[in-house]
N, C-alpha and C positions, 0 to 999 in steps of 0.2 A: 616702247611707248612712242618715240619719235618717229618710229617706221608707221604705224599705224596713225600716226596725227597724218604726216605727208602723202598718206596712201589715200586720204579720205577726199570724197569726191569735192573739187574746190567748188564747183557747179551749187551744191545742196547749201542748203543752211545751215547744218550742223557742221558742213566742213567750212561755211563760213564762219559761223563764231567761232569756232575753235583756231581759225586763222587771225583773228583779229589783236589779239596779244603784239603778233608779229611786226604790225604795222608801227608800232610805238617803237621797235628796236628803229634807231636813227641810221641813215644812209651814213656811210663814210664810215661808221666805228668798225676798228680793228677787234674780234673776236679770235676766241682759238673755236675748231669745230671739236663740238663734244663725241660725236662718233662716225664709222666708218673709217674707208682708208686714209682721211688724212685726218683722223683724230688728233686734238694737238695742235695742229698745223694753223695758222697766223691766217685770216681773211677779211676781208674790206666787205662789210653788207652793205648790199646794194650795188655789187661788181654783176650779180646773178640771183637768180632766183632765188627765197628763202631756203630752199630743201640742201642748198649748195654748202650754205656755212653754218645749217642745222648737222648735216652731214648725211644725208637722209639721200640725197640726190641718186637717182639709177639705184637702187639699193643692191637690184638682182645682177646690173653689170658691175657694180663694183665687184662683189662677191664672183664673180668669174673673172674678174683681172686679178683678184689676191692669187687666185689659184693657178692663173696664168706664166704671171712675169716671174721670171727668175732674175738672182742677182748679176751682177756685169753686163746686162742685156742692154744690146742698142736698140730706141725703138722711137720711129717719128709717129707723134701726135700730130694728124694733119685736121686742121680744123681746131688747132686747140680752146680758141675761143678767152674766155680768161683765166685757165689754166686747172682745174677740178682736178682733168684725170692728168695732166702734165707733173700736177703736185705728187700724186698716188703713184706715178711711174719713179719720178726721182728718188721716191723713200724705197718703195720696191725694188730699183734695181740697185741702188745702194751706192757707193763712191766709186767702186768697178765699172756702173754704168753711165750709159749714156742717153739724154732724151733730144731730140731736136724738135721743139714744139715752131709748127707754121702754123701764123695768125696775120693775114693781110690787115686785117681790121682796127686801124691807129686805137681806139676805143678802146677794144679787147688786149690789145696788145700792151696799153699801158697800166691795164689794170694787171694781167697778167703776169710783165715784169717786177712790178708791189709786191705782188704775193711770191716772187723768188725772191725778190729782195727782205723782204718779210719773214722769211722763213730761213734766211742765209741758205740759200738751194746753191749749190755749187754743180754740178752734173747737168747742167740743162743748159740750149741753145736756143735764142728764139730767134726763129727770123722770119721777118715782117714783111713777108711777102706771098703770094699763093702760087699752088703746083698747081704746075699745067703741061699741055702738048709742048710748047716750045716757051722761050722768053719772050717776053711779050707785055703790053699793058692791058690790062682788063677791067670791062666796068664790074663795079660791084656794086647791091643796093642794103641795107642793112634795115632791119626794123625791131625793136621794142626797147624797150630802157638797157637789157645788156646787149648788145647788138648782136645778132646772127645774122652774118652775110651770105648773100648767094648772088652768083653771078646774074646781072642786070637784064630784064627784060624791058619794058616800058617802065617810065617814069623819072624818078631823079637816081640819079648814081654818081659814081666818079671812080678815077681810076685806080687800080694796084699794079705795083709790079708780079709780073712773073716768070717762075723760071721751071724752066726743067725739073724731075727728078735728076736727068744723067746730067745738067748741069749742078745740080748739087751736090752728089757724090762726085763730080771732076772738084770742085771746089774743096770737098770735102772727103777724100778716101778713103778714110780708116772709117767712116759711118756709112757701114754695109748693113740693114737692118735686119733686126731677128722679128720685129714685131712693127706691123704698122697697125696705127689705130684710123680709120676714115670716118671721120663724121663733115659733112662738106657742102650739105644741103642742095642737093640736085646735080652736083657735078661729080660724081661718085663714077659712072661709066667712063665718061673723059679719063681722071686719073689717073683709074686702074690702067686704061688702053696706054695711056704715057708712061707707067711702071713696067709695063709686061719685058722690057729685057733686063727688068731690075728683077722681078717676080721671081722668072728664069734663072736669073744667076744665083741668085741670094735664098730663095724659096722661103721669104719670111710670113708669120703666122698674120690673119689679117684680121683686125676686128671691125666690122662694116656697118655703119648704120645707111642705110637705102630709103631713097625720098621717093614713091613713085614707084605704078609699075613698069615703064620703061625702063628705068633707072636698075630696077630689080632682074628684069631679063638679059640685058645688057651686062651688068657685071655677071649677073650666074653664070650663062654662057662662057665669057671670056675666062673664067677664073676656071671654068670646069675643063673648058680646053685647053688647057696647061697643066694640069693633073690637081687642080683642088679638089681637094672634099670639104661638104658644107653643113656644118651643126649651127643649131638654134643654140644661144648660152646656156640650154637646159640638156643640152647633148644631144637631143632627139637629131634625124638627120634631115634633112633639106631635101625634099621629094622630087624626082626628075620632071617636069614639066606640070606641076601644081604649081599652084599658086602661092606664093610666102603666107607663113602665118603669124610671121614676128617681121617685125621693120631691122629688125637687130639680128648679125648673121656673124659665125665665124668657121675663118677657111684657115685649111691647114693644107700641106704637100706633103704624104706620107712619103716619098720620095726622096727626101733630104735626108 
């Protein structure tokens, strides 16, 4: 039932009334989400969109991450934003594992700390900062009530720190990843090209959400050149020089 409320077009009217219950739940209350992967789990509404602490959110990616992550599994959430699938990773890889969720975005990042704190999450690392080619500061500009940031083009912004992937494994060396998650809103090419002797070494599973179709060419290419292979969450395969049919992409290295 709550898959089918969240599914319905917000645009129409019938997906409007049926949204409007919603707006009565009060910002700031602590709720547990009634289903999905973090069923249970402790959330602030109004940190994220309703579907978040319905539990409804991504329904078809969650359902490929349960099947995904295994227990003791290190895996950076980049882009974690205020913490959804950060939350979904910590129960999933269990006290064997490990999560390092990166969130430059003070906003996000303090709501996302709540919700570990909230949830007594013990296996997660946030740090409040964004990957990039080198250390560096970077403009960021963020927009709508939970904020998603992307690297600044015109208008207002201000700055984040950032750092390396290879500055973060020098800092931190026992978190070699088996899974990274990218959601990063246009800066998804950069990254990856900043990961590729992490890629290399490590050959971890990648799950990529892609802004754009430059953004889309750019990583295929580079991830293909290194020996990925590329499924839609539905397994189907990612077609040699066609066009994406999903924004949402996962690479694997059958090589490792």
């Amino acid at each position: 039932m709550l898959r089918q409320l969240t599914r319905t077009d917000p645009t129409a009217l019938f997906g409007r009334l049926l949204r409007l219950p919603l707006r009565l739940v009060p910002r700031g209350l602590v709720v547990r989400i009634p289903t999905g992967l973090n069923r249970g789990s402790r959330w602030i509404v109004g940190s994220a969109i309703h579907r978040c602490w319905l539990g409804t959110y991504e329904s078809e990616k969650q359902d490929f991450v349960a099947r995904l992550v295994k227990p003791g599994s290190t895996i950076w959430d980049i882009g974690a934003n205020v913490g959804f699938y950060t939350l979904a990773f910590a129960r999933l890889t269990g006290p064997t594992g490990r999560v390092l969720a990166f969130e430059p975005l003070a906003a996000n990042a303090a709501f996302l700390l709540r919700h570990l704190e909230l949830n007594a999450v013990t296996n997660v690392q946030l740090l409040q900062v964004a990957l990039y080619g080198a250390t560096d500061l970077l403009g960021f500009s963020a927009t709508g009530a939970s904020a998603v940031g992307m690297l600044a083009g015109r208008g207002l912004s201000y700055l984040v720190p950032a750092l390396s992937p290879a500055a973060v494994l020098a800092a931190l060396p026992n978190a070699g990843p088996q899974l990274l998650k990218l959601d990063i809103e246009g800066a998804e090419g950069a990254v990856l090209t900043a990961f590729q002797p992490i890629l290399e070494q490590y050959s971890p599973d990648i799950l990529l959400a892609l802004h754009g179709r430059a953004q889309e060419e750019q990583c295929v290419r580079l991830l293909r050149d290194i020996g990925y292979t590329l499924t839609y969450l539905d397994g189907q395969p990612v077609v040699h020089n066609r066009p994406l049919s999903s924004d949402e992409i996962f690479a694997t290295r059958p090589s490792r």
